[in-house]
matplotlib code that plots the C-alpha trace (Angstrom):
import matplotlib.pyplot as plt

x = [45.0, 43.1, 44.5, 41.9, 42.9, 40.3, 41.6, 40.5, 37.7, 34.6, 31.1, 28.0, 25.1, 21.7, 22.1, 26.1, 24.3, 22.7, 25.3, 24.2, 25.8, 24.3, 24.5, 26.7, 28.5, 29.5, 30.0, 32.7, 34.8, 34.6, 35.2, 37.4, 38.9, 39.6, 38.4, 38.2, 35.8, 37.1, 39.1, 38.7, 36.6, 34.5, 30.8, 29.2, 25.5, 27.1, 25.4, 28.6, 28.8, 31.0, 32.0, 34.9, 33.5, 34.6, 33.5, 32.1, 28.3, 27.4, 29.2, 31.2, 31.4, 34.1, 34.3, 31.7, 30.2, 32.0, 29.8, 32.0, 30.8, 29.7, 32.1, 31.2, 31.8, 29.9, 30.9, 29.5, 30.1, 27.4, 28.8, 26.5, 26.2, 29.2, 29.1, 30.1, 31.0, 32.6, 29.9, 31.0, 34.2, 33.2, 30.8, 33.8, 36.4, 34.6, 33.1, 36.8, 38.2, 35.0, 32.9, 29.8, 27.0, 27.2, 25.0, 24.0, 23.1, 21.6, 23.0, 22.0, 25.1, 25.1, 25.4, 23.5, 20.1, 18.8, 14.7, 12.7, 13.6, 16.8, 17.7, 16.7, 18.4, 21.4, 20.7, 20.8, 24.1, 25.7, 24.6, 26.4, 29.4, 29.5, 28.7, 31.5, 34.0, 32.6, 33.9, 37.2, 37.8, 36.3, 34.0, 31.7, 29.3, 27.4, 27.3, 24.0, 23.6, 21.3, 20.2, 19.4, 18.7, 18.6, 21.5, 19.3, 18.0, 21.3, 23.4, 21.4, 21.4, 24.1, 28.1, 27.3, 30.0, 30.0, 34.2, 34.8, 38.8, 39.9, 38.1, 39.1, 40.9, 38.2, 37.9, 36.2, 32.7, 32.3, 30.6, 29.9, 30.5, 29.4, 31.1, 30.1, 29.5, 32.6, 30.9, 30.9, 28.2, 25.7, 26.4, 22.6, 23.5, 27.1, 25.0, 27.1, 28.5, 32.3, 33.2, 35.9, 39.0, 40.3, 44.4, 45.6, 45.0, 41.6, 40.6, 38.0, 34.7, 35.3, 38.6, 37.3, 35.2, 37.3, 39.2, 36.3, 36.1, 40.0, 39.9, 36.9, 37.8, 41.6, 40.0, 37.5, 40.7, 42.6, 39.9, 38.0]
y = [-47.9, -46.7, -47.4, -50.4, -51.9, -51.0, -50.7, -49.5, -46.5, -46.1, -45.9, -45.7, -48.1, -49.0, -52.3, -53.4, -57.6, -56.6, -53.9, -51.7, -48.4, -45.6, -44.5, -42.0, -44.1, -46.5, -43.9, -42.2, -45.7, -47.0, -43.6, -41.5, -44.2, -46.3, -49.3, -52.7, -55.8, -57.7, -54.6, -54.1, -51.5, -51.0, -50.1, -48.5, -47.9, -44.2, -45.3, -47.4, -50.7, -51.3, -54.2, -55.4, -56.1, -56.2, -54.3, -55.8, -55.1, -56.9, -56.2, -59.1, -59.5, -60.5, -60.4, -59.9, -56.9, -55.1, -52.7, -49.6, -48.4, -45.0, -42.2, -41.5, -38.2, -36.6, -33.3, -30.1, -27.0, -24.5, -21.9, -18.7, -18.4, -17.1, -15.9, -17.2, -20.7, -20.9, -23.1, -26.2, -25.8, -26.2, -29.1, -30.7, -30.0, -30.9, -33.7, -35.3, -34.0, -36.3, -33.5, -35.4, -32.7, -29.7, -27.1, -23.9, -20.8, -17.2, -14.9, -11.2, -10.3, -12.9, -11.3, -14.3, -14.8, -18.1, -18.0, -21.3, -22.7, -22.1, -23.2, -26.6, -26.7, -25.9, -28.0, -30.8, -29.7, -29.2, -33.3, -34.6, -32.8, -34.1, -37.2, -37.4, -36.0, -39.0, -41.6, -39.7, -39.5, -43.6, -42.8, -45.3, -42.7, -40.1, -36.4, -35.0, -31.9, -29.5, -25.6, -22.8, -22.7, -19.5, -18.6, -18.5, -22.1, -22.9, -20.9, -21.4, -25.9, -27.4, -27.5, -25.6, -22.3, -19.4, -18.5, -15.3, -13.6, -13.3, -15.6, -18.7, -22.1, -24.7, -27.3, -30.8, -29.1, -28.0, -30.0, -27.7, -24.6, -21.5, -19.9, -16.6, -14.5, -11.8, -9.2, -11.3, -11.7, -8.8, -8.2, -9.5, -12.7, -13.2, -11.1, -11.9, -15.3, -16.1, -16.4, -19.7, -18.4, -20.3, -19.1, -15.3, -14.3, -12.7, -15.6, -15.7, -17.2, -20.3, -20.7, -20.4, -22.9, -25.5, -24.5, -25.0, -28.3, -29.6, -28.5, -30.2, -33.4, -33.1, -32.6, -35.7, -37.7, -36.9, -36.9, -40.5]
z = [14.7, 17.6, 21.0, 21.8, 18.7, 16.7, 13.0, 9.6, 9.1, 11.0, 10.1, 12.5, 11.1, 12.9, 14.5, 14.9, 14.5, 11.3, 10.1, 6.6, 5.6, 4.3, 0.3, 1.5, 3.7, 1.6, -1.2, 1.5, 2.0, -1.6, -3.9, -0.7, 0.9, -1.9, 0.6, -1.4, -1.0, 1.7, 3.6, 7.6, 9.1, 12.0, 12.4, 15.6, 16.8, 18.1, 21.7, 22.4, 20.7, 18.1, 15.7, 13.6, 9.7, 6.4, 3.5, 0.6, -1.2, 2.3, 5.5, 6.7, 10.8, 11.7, 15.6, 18.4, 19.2, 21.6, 24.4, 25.7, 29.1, 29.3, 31.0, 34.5, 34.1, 30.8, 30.3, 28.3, 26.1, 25.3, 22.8, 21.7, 18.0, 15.7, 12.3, 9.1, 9.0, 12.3, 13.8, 12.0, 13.4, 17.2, 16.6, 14.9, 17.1, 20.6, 18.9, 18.1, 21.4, 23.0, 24.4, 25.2, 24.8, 22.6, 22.7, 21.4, 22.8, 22.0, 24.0, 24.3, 21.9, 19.7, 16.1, 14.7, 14.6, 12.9, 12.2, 12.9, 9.3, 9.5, 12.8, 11.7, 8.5, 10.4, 13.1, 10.8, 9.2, 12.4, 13.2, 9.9, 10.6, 14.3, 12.7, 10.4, 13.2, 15.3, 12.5, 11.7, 15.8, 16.1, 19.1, 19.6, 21.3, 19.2, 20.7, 22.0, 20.0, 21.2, 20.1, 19.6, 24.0, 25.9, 28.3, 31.1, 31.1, 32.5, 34.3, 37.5, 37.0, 38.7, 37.7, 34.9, 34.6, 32.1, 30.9, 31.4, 30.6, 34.5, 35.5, 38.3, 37.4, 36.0, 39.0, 38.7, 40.4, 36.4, 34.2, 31.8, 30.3, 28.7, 26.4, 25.0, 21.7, 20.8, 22.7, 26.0, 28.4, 29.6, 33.1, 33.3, 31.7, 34.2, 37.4, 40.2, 39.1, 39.1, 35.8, 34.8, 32.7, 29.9, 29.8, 29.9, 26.5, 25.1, 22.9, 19.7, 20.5, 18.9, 20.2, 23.6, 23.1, 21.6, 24.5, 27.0, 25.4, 25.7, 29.5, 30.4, 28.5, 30.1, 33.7, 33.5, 32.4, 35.5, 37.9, 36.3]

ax = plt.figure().add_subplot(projection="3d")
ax.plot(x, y, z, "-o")
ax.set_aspect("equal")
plt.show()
């Protein structure tokens, strides 16, 4: 059960007063997870309301809707594009850890190179699976997904940081952060910037950006 005593599985739905799952959806909780006519779950509108129901061919409420405030502090992770099917593993993982804006980047090193067709076919992949990693985790708040976005458009804006292996301790100025491809940045992408270290070992690109993610969310914890 989660910690606000939400229990049963979660789905997100249009409207949490007029609540109605998707084919897949309701293929997911009836043939996966065995649910049953009458069994609890909870349904979301992924922009923070939730609501207590149970399943059946029509969703039963059962409670009021409940409206979670936003975080004060939203935090980031851009991540420049990694081969194979690594990708889905990011978006899933900073999606449960409650990343609230994922993004992704084309560096000057990055291996992969997606073409106009296949970015959004991708792009669209990449939503369901933070989609499903958003009912598995229960949040009530969708992730903004975001791609394929040039390095420079924001290392200049505001408490945004690249990671880079040396770098300083992550302080609460950061709100978001870049995370490179395996070759790292160019020295034209990093110039003169301090980059933010993520522990003392050399990590994979999509290690370093699950960690990005797991610091960020750890420091808005302590400092909210």
């Amino acid at each position: 059960m989660h910690p606000d005593g939400r229990g049963g599985p979660h789905a997100f739905v249009a409207d949490v007063d007029r609540p109605e799952l998707s084919e897949d959806d309701r293929h997911h909780l009836a043939n996966v997870l065995r649910l049953r006519s009458g069994d609890a779950l909870t349904v979301s509108d992924g922009l923070g309301a939730w609501r207590p129901c149970r399943f059946g061919a029509v969703l039963e409420l059962c409670g009021e809707p409940v409206h979670v405030p936003a975080v004060a502090r939203r935090v980031a992770v851009g991540f420049a594009l990694i081969k194979g099917g690594r990708p889905e593993i990011v978006v899933q993982k900073l999606t449960e850890l409650g990343v609230d804006r994922i993004v992704l980047l084309n560096a000057e090193r990055s291996v992969v190179r997606w073409e106009p067709d296949k970015e959004r076919h991708q792009m669209d992949r990449l939503g369901r699976v933070a989609r499903e990693a958003s009912m598995q985790s229960r949040r009530v708040r969708l992730p903004v997904l975001e791609g394929l976005e040039s390095v420079a458009s924001y290392v200049s804006v505001p408490g945004v940081a690249m990671a880079e292996p040396g770098g300083v301790p992550l302080d609460a100025a950061c709100s978001m952060l870049l995370v490179g491809p395996e070759g790292g940045w160019t020295h034209g992408e990093l110039g003169s910037r301090e980059g933010v270290g993520l522990g003392p070992t050399i990590l994979r690109s999509e290690t370093a950006a699950i960690a990005a993610g797991v610091l960020l969310t750890a420091l808005r914890e302590k400092t909210t």
